[in-house]
C-alpha positions, 0 to 999 in steps of 0.5 A, a space after each residue: 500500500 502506498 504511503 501516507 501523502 500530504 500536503 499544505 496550502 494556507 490554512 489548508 491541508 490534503 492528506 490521503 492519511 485514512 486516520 484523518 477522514 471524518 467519516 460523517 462528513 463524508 457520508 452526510 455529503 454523499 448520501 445527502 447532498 450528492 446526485 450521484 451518491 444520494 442514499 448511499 447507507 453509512 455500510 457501503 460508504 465505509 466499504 468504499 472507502 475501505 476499498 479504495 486505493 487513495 481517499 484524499 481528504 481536504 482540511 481546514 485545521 482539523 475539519 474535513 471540508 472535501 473528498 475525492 477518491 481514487 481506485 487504480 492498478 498504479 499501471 493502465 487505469 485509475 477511476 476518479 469519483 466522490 470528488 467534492 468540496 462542502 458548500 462553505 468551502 466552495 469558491 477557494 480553489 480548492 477543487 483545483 488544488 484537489 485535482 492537482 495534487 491527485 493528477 501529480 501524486 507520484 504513484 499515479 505517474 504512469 498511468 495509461 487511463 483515467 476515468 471518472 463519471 461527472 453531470 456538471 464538473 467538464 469544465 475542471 476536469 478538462 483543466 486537468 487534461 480530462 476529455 469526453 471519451 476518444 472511443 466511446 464505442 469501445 466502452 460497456 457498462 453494466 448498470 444496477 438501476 435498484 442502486 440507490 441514487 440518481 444516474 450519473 
């Protein structure tokens, strides 16, 4: 498993120290403030995280202000998803200083592709070199449609 990977910023800190998350912060934006997580129970939440390759969390002092996770082989994929920023917290560049410090991590360097799912974040995306499928044609999914939660 990778190291402990942290940085700062002002009064601001990314850390993917799993020690630091605050799981209820966590889980309340996801199951209730998110369109793609929407209902999500507190038990597949912590699976995710549990599972997950790197949880980034963003902090102000002490408190968990934002979210992204990152699941990957460290050689062909990486998945991006649950990125957010609370509401008070929004407007600081903090959802660029995420997505930097996740696309320049050093263990995720040599990857051949990167994907993520998102209704209304192109436009940050695109800043870091995310672009609308090059071959849609080869992609399938298999979707649960009596997963909790709206269509991404």
């Amino acid at each position: 498993m990778p190291e402990f990977y942290t940085l700062y910023r002002d009064e601001f800190t990314i850390s993917t120290d799993p020690a630091r998350l605050d799981f209820e912060v966590i889980h309340d934006f996801i199951s209730r403030d998110s369109y793609w997580g929407k209902g999500i129970s507190r038990a597949q939440m912590q699976q995710q995280i549990d599972h997950s390759t790197f949880n980034f969390g963003i902090y102000h002092g002490p408190r968990q202000v934002g979210f992204a996770q990152v699941l990957t082989n460290f050689v062909t994929f990486a998945y991006l998803g649950n990125v957010f920023v609370v509401d008070e917290f929004r407007g600081r560049g903090l959802s660029k200083w995420l997505m930097e410090v996740i696309t320049t991590h050093p263990d995720l360097q040599r990857l051949r592709r990167w994907v993520l799912a998102t209704r209304d974040a192109h436009g940050l995306y695109a800043q870091f070199g995310f672009t609308p499928l090059r071959q849609p044609e080869t992609f399938m999914e298999r979707v649960d449609d009596a997963w909790p939660g709206q269509p991404i």
